[in-house]
C-alpha positions in Angstrom: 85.9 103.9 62.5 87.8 102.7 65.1 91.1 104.5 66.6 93.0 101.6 67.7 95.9 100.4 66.5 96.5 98.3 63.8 96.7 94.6 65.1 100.5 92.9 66.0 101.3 88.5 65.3 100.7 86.9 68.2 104.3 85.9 68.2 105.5 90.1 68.7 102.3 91.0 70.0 102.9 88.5 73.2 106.3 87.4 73.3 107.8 90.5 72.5 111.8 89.7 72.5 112.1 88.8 76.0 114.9 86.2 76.2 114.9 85.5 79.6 111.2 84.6 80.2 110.5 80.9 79.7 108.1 80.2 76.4 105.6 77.6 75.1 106.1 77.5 71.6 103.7 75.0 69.1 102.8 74.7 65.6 99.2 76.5 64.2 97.1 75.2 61.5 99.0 76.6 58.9 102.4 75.5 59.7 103.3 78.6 61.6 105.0 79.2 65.1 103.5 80.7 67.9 105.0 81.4 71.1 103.4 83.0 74.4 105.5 82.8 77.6 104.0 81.1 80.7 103.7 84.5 82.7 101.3 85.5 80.2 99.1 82.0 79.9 99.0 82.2 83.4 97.6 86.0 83.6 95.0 84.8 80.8 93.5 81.9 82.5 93.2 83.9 85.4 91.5 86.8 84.0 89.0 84.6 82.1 88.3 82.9 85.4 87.6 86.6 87.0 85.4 87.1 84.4 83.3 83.6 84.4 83.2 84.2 88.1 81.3 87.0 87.6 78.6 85.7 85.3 78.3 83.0 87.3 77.1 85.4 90.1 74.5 87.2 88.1 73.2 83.6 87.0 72.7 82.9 90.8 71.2 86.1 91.4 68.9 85.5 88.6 68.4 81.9 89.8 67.5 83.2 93.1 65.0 85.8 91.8 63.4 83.1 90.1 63.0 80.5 92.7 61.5 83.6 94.8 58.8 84.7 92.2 58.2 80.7 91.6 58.9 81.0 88.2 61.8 78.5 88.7 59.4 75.7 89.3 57.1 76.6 86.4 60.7 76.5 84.2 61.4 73.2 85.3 58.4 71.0 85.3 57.5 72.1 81.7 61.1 70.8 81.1 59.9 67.5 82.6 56.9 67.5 80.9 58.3 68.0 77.3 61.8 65.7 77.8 59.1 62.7 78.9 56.4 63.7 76.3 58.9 64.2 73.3 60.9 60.6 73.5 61.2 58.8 70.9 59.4 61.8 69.2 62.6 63.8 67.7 65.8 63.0 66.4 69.0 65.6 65.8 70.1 67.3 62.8 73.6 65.9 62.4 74.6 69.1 60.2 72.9 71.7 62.5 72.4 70.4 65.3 68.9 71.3 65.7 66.1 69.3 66.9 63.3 68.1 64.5 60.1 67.5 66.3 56.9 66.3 65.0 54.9 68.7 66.9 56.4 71.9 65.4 55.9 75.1 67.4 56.7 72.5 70.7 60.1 72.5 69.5 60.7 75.8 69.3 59.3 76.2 73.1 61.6 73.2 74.4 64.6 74.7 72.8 64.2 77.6 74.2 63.4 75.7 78.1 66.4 73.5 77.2 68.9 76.2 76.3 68.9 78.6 79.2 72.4 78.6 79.4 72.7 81.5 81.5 72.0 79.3 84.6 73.5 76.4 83.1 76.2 77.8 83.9 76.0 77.7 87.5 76.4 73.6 87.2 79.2 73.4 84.0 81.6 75.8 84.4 85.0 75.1 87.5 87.5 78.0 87.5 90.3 76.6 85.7 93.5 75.4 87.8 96.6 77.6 87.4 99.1 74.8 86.8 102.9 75.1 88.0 105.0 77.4 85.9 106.2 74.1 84.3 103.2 72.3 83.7 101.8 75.2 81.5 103.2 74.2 78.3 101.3 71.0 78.0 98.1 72.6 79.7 95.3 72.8 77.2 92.3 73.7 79.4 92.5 77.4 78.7 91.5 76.3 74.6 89.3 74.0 75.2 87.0 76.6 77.7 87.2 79.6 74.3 86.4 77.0 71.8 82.3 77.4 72.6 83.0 81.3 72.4 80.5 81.8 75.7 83.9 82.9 77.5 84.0 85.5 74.3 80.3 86.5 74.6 81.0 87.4 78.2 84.1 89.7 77.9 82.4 91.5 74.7 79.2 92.1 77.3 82.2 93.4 79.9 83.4 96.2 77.6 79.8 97.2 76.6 77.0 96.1 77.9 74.2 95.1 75.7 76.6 94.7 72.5 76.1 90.8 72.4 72.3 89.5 71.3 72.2 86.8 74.2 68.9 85.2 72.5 71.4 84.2 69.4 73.9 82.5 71.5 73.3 78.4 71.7 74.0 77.7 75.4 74.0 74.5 77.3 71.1 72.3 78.1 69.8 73.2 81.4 69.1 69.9 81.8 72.1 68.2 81.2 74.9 70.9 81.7 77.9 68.8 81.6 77.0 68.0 77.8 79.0 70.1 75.4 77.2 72.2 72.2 77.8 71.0 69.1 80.2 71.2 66.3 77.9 73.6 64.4 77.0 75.1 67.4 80.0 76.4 68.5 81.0 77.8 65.2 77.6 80.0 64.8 78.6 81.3 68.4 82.3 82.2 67.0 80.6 83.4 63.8 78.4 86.2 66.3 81.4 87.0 68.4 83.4 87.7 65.5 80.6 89.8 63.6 80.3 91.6 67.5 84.6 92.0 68.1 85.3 94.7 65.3 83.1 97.3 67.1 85.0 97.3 69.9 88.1 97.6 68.1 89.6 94.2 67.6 91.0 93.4 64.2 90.3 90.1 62.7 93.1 89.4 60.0 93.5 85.5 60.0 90.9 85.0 62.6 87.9 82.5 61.6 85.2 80.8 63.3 86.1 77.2 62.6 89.3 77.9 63.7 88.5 79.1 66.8 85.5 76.2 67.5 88.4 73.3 66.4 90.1 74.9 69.4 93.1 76.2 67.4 95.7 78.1 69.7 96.8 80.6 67.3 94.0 82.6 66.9 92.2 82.0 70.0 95.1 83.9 71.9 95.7 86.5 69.5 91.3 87.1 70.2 91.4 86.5 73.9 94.2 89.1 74.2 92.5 92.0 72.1 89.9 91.5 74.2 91.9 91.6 77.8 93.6 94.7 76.2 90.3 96.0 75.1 88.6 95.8 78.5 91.4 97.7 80.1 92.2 100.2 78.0 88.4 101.3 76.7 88.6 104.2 78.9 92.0 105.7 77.0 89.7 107.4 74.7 89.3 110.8 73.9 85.7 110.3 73.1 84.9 108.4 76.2 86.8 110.7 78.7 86.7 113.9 77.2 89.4 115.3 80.4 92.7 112.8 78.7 92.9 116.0 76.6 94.8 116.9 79.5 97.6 114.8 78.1 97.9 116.4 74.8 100.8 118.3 74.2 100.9 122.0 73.0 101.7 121.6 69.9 99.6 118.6 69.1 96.4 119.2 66.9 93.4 117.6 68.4 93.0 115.4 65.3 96.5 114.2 66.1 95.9 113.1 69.6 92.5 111.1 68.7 94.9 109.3 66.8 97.2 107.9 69.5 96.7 104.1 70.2 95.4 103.9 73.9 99.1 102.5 74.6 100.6 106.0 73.8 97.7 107.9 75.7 98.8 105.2 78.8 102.1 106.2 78.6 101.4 109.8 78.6 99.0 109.3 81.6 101.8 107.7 83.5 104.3 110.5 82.5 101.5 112.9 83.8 101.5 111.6 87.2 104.9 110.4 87.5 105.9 114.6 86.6 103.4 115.6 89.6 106.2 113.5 92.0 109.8 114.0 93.5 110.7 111.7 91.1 112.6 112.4 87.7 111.6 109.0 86.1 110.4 108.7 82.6 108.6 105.8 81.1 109.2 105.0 77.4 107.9 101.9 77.4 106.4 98.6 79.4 109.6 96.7 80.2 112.7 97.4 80.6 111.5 101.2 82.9 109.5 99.6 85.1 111.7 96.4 86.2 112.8 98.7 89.4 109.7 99.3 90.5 110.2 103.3 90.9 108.1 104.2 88.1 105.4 102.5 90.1 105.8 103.6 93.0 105.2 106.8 92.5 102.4 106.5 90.0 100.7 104.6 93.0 101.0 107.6 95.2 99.7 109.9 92.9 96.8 108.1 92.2 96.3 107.6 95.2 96.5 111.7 96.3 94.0 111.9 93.0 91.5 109.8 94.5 91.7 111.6 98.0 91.2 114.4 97.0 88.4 113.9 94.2 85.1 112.9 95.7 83.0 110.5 93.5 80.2 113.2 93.4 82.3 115.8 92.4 81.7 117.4 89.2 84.8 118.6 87.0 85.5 122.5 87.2 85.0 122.6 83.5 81.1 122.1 84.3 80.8 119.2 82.4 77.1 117.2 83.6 77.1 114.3 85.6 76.2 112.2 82.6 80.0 112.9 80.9 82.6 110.7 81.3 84.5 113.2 83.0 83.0 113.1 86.1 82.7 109.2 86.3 84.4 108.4 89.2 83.0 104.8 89.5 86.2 102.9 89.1 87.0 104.7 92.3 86.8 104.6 96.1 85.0 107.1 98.7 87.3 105.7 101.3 90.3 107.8 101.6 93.6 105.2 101.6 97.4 106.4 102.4 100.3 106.1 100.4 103.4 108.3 101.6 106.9 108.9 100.7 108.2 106.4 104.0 106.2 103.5 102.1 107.8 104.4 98.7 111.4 104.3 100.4 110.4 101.0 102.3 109.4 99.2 99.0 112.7 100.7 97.1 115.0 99.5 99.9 114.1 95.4 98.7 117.2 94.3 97.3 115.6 91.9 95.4 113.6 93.3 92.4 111.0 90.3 92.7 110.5 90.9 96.2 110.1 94.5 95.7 107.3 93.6 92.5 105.4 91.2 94.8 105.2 93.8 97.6 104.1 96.5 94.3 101.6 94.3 93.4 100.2 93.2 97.0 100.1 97.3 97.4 97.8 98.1 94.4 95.6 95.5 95.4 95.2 96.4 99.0 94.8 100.6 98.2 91.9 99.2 95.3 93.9 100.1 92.1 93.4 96.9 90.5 89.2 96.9 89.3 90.3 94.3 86.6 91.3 92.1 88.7 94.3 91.9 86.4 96.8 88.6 88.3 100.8 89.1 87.7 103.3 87.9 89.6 106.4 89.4 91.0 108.7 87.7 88.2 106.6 89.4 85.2 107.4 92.6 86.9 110.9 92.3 87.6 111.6 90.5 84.0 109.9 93.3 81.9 106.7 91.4 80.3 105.7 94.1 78.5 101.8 93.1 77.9 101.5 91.9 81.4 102.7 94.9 82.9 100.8 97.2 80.2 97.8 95.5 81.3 98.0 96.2 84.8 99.1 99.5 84.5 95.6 100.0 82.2 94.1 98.5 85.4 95.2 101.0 87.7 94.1 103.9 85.1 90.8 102.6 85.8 90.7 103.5 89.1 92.1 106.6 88.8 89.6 109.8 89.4 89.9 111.3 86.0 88.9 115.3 87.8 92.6 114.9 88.3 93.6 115.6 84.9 93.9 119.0 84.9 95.3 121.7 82.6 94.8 125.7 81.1 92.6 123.6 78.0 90.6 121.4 81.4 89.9 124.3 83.2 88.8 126.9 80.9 84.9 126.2 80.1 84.9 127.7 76.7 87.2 126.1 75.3 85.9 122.8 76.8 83.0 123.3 74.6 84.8 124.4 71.6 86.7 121.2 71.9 83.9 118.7 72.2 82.6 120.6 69.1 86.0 120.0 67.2 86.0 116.5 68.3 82.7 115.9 66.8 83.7 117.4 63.5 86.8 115.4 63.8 85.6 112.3 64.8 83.2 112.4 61.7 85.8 113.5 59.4 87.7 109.9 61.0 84.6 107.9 60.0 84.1 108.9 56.2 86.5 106.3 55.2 84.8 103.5 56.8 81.3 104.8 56.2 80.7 106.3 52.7 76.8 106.7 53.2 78.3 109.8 55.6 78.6 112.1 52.3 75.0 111.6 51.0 73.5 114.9 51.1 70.7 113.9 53.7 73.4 112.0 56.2 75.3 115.6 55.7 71.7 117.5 56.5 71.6 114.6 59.7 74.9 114.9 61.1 74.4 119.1 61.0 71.2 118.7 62.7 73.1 116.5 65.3 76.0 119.2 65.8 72.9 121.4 66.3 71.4 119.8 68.8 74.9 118.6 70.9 75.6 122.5 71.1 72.3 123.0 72.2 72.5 120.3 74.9 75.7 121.8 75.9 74.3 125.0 76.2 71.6 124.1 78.1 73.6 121.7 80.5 76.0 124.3 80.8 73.6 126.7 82.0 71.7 124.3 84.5 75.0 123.9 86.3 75.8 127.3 86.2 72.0 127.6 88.1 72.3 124.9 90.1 76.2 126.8 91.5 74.4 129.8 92.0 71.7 127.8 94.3 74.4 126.6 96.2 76.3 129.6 96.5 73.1 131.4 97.7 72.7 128.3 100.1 76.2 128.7 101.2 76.1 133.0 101.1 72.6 132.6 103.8 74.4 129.8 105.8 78.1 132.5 106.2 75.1 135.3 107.3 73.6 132.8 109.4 77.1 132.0 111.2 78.5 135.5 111.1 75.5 136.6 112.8 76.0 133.8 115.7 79.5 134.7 115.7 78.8 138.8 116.4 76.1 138.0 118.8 78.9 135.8 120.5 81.2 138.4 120.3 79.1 140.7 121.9 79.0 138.2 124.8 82.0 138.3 125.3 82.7 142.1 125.8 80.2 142.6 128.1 81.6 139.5 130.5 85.2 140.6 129.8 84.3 144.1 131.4 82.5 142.6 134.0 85.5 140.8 134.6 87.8 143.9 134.2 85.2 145.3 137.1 85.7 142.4 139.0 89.7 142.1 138.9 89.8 146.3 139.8 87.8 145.9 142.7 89.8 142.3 143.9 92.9 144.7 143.5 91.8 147.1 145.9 90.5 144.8 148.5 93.8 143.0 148.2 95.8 146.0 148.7 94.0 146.7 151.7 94.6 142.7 152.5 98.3 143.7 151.9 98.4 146.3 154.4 96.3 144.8 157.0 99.0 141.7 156.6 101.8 143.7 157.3 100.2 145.3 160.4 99.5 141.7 161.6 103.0 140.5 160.8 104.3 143.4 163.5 101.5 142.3 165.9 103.5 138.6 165.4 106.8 139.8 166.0 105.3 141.3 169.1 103.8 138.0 170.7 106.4 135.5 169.4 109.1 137.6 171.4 106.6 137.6 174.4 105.9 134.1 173.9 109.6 133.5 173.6 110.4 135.0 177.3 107.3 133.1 178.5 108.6 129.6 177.7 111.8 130.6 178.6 109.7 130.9 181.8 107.4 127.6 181.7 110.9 125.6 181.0 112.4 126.9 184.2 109.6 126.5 186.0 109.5 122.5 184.5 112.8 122.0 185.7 112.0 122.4 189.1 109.0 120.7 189.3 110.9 117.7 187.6 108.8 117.6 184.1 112.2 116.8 181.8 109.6 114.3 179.6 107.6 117.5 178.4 110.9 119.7 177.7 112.1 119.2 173.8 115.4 119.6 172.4 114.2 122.7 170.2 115.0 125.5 172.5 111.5 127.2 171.5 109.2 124.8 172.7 105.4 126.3 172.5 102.8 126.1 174.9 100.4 124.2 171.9 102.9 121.2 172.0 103.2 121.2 175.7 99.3 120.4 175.8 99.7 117.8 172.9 102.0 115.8 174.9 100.2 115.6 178.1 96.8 115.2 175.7 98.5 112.0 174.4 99.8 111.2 177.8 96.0 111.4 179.6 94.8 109.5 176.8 97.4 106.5 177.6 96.5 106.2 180.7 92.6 106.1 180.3 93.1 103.3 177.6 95.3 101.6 180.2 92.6 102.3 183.0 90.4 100.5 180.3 92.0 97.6 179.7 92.6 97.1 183.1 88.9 97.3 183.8 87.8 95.1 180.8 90.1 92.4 182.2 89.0 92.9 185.4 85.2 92.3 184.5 86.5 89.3 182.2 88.2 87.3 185.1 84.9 88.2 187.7 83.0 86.3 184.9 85.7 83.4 183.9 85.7 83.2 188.0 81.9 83.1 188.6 81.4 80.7 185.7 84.1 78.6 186.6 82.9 78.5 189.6 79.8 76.4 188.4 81.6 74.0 186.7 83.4 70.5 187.9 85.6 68.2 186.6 88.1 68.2 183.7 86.3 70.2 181.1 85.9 73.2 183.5 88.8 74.9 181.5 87.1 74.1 178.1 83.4 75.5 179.4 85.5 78.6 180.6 86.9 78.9 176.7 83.6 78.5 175.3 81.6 81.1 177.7 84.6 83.5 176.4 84.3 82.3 172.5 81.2 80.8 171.7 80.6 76.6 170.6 82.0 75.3 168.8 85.5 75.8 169.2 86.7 75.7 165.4 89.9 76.7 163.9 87.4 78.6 161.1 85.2 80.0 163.7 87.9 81.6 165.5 90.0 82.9 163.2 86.5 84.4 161.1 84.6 86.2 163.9 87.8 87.0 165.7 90.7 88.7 165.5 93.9 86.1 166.4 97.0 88.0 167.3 99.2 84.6 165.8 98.4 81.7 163.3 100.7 79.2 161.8 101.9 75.7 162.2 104.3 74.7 164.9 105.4 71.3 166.1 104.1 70.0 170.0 105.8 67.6 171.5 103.1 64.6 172.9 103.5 62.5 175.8 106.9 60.5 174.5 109.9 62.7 174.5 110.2 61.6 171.0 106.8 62.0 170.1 106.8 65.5 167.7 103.9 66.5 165.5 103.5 69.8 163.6 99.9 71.5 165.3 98.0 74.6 163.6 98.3 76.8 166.5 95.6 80.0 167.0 97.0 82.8 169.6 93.5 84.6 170.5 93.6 87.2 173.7 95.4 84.6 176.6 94.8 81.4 175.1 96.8 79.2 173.2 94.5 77.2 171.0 96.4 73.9 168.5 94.0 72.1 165.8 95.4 68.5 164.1 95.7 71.2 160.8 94.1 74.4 159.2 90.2 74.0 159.8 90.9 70.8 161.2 89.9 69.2 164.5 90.7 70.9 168.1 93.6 68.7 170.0 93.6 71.0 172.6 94.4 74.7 174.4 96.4 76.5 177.0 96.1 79.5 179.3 98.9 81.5 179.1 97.9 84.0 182.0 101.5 84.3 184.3 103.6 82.1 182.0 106.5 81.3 182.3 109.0 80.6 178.8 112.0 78.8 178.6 114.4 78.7 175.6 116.6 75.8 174.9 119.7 75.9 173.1 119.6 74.2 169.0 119.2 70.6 169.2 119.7 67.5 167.0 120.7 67.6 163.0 117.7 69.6 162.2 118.4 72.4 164.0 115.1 73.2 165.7 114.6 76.0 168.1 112.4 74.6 170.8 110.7 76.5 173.7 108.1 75.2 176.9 105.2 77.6 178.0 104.9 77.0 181.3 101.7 78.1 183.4 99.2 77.3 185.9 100.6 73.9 186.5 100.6 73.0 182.2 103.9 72.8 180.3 103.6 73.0 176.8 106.9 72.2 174.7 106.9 73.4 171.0 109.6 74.1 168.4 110.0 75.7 165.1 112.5 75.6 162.4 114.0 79.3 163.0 115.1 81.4 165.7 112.9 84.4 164.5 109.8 82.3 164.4 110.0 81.2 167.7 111.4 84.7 169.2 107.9 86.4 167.5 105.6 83.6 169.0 107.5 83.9 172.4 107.2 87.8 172.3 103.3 87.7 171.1 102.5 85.1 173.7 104.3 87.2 176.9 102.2 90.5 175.1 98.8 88.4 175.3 99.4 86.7 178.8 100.0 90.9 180.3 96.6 92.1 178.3 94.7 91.2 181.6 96.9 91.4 184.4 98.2 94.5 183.6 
């Protein structure tokens, strides 16, 4: 028998009163008006394409195994062999659809070859277009994809695997996917879909196969959505998480709460974790409480603490075995996420409530609350579609950690296992109505064998956990001993350094005591020699006076004898590095002389430059592997008085070196030994500052733009032309 809730007309079920969300109504089969509102058309088409999506992927997987093991090809060219062998050979039942061959048992072979629909699927099936909010009314696409019932088959296989018989579903022809099944076809699919839907809790009233294969609107929604509802809520079920008795209130019999639709139990679950919160909001329903967005919120952030702090491998306190639903945790992630009280507040200061839905929704997707994959947007939210927002509330107890569910009944291990026990007896009790063979005398002997063996099972699973948590408390006992034993042998350590160090500091103290004294002895013997040393350079100052040494007295009147040899240190050392010089320069000229001496005519003075600097003379050369004092660009004035032009000029030792530019050719050099330098006065509308180098018969005129160029080349070129006479 099932416990859900007795089924609603599709008008109430989806529509649901809501005035201000836009509707498609049309007229069924039977006269009738049905009305769904677009929000809701458009979460359906987007769940079924979720859904296809995912087939489709297993089919590729399969594919792929296939086409590894080579079977693939095998499949195919018997395909080939039997579509050219068999034509003109069969012909179609027009009533069943079926294919009459001549060669009987080959028939039943190339139906089976032709109908692997399973990867057919791969080629047929496009994810269905979600339309503009307006264009939904007159968009029939969702119908015509449920008519086959495949889409059916495939969400029946996603509440319980293995309920649908796959071998009696007529699929496509592999061969020729984009060809639709038949009339007949398509009914015995819906005819196996509807004999499969009651088991899972659907309720059939007005619901019939040909109905659903001539594509009519009416019941195919009112299916599709007991399905969608089904998928989400399977888990809100007593018998299927045993820990939702968490929910049930203290002075509820158990046989009550099995009762509860799964929307009560959903509501109760979001009361739960709303109560565990600083809110004080209470949800009564799926519309109008939720159009705020508080209520979810805060169920976000508990679900989120709930997931945190529940591991998936964590087993429930109650010591239920890993095989109960209690401990299934596989909705739900390893990875910790973060939901705090400053996101709630950011979320809840969007004026507008659609804004504040969208960013809702974008949250529950991004922490992983969502593992239907259920599609709303912001509007449905803010509007109050009450299915829509049901359904993704159902979504987000999915991927909840149900360990959380805690309570005096949760925690207490016998009465965990009295309660399974009175489930059982009450779950039976539930299915005499619907299944009178349950009071034969043998299906009573049966079912108390059963009870039997459950308590037995329990027992025994109880006990293996109990074992296996005293292993790992012994495990954890011999790992503490382990550690405290580290730990004292560290202590131990410690002591004996600490009074080594104790030792250490007493006997520091009594050398620095003595230290203390000897320093104050030492400071007298100071005192002593600083008013000795006082009357002796009182003494050394005199006697400087007269011998006329003024440069070595200092202003301070306590000049020491230490800074008297500094100074006339630094003084010596002047005058050897003058002495130096002098003498470098000296052995320089001998050389330019001698050398010059060997030379004749008018490149004397340019053999002289390059026995001082090497061939060639290049601006690079010179300015790389020596040390120029001056570079930069100046303008020379040629043979016309008028005749400027701006010279890269190189100012190495006591020559005066111009290039046509940077790196460029040499024009020409000057020896600026003894020169002589005029200034002359601003001239013309420019404003240059122009100076002549004058020596050893040469006269060089040059100018610049600004006086403090020209004063800094003048200055530089007077330092170099001293360097060797000096």
């Amino acid at each position: 028998m099932s416990t859900s809730t007795p089924p609603l007309s599709p008008s109430l079920l989806i529509n649901g009163g809501r005035p201000r969300q836009s509707v498609i109504k049309s007229k069924t089969a039977h006269g009738s008006t049905m009305t769904i509102t677009r929000s809701e058309k458009r979460c359906f088409i987007r769940y079924v394409n979720t859904v296809m999506n995912n087939a489709i992927q297993k089919a590729i997987e399969e594919k792929s195994k296939m086409q590894e093991n080579g079977s693939w090809n095998v499949i195919m060219n018997a395909l080939s062999q039997h579509s050219s062998s068999s034509e003109g050979g069969e012909t179609v039942n027009s009533s069943t659809g079926e294919l009459i061959s001549p060669r009987g048992s080959n028939r039943r072979q190339r139906n089976v070859l032709l109908h692997l629909g399973d990867l057919a699927v791969i080629d047929y099936w496009k994810p269905m277009e979600v339309v503009g909010i307006e264009e939904l009314e007159s968009n029939v696409e969702l119908f015509e994809r449920l008519q086959d019932g495949v889409v059916f088959c495939h969400l029946l296989d996603k509440i319980q695997s293995g309920l649908v018989d796959w071998t009696k579903i007529n699929k496509r022809n592999i061969l020729s996917p984009q060809e639709e099944i038949s009339k007949f076809q398509k009914v015995e699919n819906q005819n196996l879909v509807l004999e499969v839907a009651p088991s899972v809790g659907c309720q059939l009233v007005g619901i019939g196969a040909s109905e659903l294969a001539d594509g009519s609107q009416q019941p195919l929604l009112a299916l599709l959505w007991q399905l969608i509802r089904q998928d989400v809520t399977k888990r809100l079920n007593v018998m299927h998480s045993l820990r939702l008795i968490a929910l049930k209130e203290e002075s509820e019999s158990v046989v009550d709460f099995m009762k509860l639709p799964p929307q009560q139990l959903l509501l109760r679950f979001v009361n739960y974790n709303l109560k565990a919160t600083k809110t004080k909001k209470v949800v009564a329903n799926f519309s109008e409480d939720w159009k705020d967005g508080e209520a979810f919120c805060y169920l976000i952030k508990n679900i989120v603490d709930i997931n945190n702090r529940f591991s998936p491998s964590k087993v429930s306190k109650n010591g239920s075995d890993s095989g109960d639903e209690d401990s299934d945790t596989s909705s739900t992630s390893s990875q910790s996420k973060e939901f705090t009280e400053e996101h709630i507040q950011e979320i809840l200061s969007i004026e507008s409530h659609e804004e504040r839905a969208k960013r809702i929704i974008q949250t529950i997707n991004d922490l992983g609350l969502n593992p239907n994959h259920v599609h709303i947007e912001g509007e449905d939210i803010a509007t109050g579609v009450n299915t829509l927002v049901m359904t993704l509330v159902g979504s987000m107890f999915n991927s909840t950690n149900l360990n959380g569910l805690q309570s005096e009944l949760t925690e207490d291990p016998e009465k965990m296992t009295q309660l399974r026990r009175d489930i059982l007896d009450n779950f039976l009790e539930m299915m005499k109505d619907d299944m009178p063979e349950i009071k034969k005398p043998e299906m009573k002997v049966f079912l108390e064998l059963v009870k039997k063996l459950s308590d037995v099972n329990i027992k025994e699973i109880e006990e293996k956990i109990v074992e296996k948590r005293v292993q790992e408390y012994k495990m954890e006992v011999r790992k503490l001993k382990k550690q405290h034993y580290i730990l004292f042998n560290q202590s131990e350590q410690y002591k004996r350094r600490i009074e080594e160090l104790e030792k250490t500091v007493a006997e520091q103290r009594v050398t620095i005591k003595g230290l203390e004294n000897k320093n104050a002895q030492q400071a007298n013997q100071i005192k002593e020699l600083e008013d000795e040393l006082q009357k002796a350079n009182n003494s050394r100052k005199e006697d400087l006076r007269k011998l006329g040494g003024e440069d070595f007295l200092d202003d301070s009147e306590e000049i020491t004898a230490e800074e008297i040899r500094k100074k006339t240190s630094q003084k010596i050392e002047e005058l050897v590095k003058r002495v130096k010089i002098l003498k470098e320069a000296l052995i320089q000229t001998r050389k330019d002389l001698n050398y010059g001496m060997t030379l004749s005519g008018v490149d004397a003075e340019t053999k002289l430059a390059e026995f001082r600097f090497g061939s060639p003379l290049t601006c690079e050369r010179l300015t790389s592997e020596f040390k120029p004092t001056l570079t930069g660009y100046i303008e020379k004035k040629g043979r016309l008085k008028k005749n400027w032009k701006k010279r890269f000029f190189v100012l190495l030792q006591n020559y005066l070196f111009y290039f046509a530019k940077e790196n460029g050719k040499l024009k020409g050099f000057l020896r600026i030994e003894e020169c002589e330098i005029e200034r002359e006065e601003e001239v013309g509308s420019k404003g240059l500052c122009v100076f002549h180098v004058k020596t050893m018969g040469r006269l060089l005129s040059l100018r610049l733009e600004n006086t403090e160029d020209r004063e800094d080349w003048i200055k530089w070129i007077y330092e170099n032309s001293r360097v060797l006479h000096e």
